[in-house]
N, C-alpha and C positions, 0 to 999 in steps of 0.2 A: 702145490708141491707135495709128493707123499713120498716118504722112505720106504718103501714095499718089502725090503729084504724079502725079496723072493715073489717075481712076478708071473711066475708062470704055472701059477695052479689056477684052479677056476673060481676059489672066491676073491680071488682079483681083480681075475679080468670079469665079474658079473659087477664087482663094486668099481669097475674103471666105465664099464658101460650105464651102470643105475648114475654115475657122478655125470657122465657126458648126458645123456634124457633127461633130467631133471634138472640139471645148472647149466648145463648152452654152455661152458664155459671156451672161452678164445683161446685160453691156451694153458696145457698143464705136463706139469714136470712130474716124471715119477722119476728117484734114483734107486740104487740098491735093487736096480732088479734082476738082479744074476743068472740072466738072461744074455746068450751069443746073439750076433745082430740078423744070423740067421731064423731064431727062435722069436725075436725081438719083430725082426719086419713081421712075420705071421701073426703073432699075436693083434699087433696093432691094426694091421688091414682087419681083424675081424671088429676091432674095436668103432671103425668106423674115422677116425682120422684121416682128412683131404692132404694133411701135410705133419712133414718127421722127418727129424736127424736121430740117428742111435749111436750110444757107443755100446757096442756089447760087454759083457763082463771080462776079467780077465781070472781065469782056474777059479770060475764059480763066486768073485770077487766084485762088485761093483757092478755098474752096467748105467746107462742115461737113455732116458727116452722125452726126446722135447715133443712135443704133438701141438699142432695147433689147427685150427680152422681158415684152411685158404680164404672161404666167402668173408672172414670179421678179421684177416689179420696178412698184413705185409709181410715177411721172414727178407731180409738181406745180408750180407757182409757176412755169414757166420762161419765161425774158424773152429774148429774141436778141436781137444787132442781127448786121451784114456781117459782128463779127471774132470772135463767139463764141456760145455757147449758153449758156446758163446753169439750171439745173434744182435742184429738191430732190426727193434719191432717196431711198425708201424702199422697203428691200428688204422682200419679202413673209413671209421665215421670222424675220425682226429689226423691232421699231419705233423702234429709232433714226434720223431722219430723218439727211441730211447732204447739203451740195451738189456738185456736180460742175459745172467751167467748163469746156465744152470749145471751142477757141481758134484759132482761125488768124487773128494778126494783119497786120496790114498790114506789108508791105516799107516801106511808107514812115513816117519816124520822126515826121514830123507828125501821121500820120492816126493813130497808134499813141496820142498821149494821149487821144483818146476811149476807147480801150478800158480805162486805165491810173484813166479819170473812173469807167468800168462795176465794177471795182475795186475803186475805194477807196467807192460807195454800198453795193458790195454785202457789204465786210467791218464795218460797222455791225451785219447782218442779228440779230446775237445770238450766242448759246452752241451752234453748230451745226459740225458736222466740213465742211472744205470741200477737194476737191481741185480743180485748176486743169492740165489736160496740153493738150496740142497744141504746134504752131510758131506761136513769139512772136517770131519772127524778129529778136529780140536776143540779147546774154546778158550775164551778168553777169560772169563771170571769164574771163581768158582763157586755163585750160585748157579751157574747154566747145571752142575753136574751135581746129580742123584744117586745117591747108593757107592757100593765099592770104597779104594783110596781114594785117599783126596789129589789132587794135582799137583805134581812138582810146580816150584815157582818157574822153571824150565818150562814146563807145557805150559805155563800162562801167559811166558810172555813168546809165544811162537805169532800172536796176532798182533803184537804191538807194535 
């Protein structure tokens, strides 16, 4: 998973391509790439990815790119909306299914409970392994946060 703020210059995409050649990896989340899904599909067709869902950005704001490798990896059931992707993965040499969210919420704490609604329907789903990465551009405690004010006790309990 990398937060890119800003995917479409070319020491990006040479370090989205050096990371695919030398780690094989099955599957990787970039968010903040403020990238339209227009600019978004181009990119990635160069990058070499068999398989991808995008959200594009919204006024240069956000953007998700899930990428994975068709030949080591399953993709089914997956639903998006603007602040995440959501997927059930299964790996090709394992048939453990399990889900992956991957997430670039909103800066804004309003727009943020639609994602927190995507959430709480999707932890219903069963007996399933689920990981959740990206900027959620909250946090919970305040050692996560570096520099600037410190957190209202408001923003800390936005995750509890």
């Amino acid at each position: 998973m990398w937060n890119a703020r800003g995917a479409g210059n070319e020491e990006c995409k040479a370090n989205l391509k050096e990371v695919k050649k030398f780690y094989t990896p099955r599957i990787v989340i970039v968010v903040e790439t403020r990238q339209n899904e227009e600019e978004s599909c181009k990119i990635i067709k160069e990058l070499g990815f068999s398989g991808f869902y995008v959200v594009g950005a919204r006024a240069f704001s956000g953007g998700i790119w899930f990428l994975w490798d068709d030949d080591m990896v399953n993709i089914s059931g997956a639903v998006q909306s603007y602040q995440a992707v959501h997927a059930v993965i299964t790996m090709k040499q394992a048939n453990e299914p399990w889900m992956l969210s991957a997430v670039y919420a909103d800066p804004n704490k309003q727009k943020r409970k639609c994602l927190w609604k995507e959430f709480e329907a999707l932890s219903h789903i069963g007996d399933v392994g689920w990981l959740a990465v990206g900027d959620f551009n909250t946090i919970k405690d305040v050692e996560e946060k570096r520099g600037g004010r410190p957190p209202s006790v408001a923003q800390l309990q936005e995750l509890s």
